[in-house]
C-alpha positions, 0 to 999 in steps of 0.5 A: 586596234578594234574598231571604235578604240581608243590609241589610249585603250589600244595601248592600255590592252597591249600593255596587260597583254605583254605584262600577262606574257613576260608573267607567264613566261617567268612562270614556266622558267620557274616550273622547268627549274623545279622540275629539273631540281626534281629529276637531280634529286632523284638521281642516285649518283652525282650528276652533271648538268649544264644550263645557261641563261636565265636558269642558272640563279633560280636553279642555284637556289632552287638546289640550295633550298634542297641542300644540294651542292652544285657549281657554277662554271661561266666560260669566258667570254659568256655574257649573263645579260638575260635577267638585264633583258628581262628587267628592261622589258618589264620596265619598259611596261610599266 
């Protein structure tokens, strides 16, 4: 807290600091899945490539978009709750 702040302004910077951050942060997964969708289109033969997380939907439509089949494989067990963290802690900003 800088001196002669307010609680109110502290927390009203570190709000617009954090929501900067999650922005940024959803910027960069959107940059590497293009850049991945780029590097598959330019293999010559057919490709395997394994990513989890928060890469799998935007990759799937990123490969859609360019009319690129691909399959999803989940292993059992694997739990897809990377997007309901994200969510939560966009939420828990606003």
């Amino acid at each position: 807290m800088q001196e002669g702040s307010s609680i109110a302004d502290t927390i009203k910077t570190l709000q617009t600091d954090y929501k900067s951050t999650i922005a940024d942060f959803e910027k960069d997964l959107e940059d590497r899945n293009k850049k991945f969708v780029e590097s598959l289109i330019q293999s010559k033969s057919d490709v395997v490539f394994v990513v989890g997380g928060l890469h799998a939907k935007g990759l799937v439509k990123l490969l859609g978009e360019k009319n690129v089949n691909c399959t999803v494989v989940q292993p059992i067990g694997y739990h897809d709750d990377e997007e309901k963290l994200l969510s939560e802690l966009e939420a828990g900003i606003k």
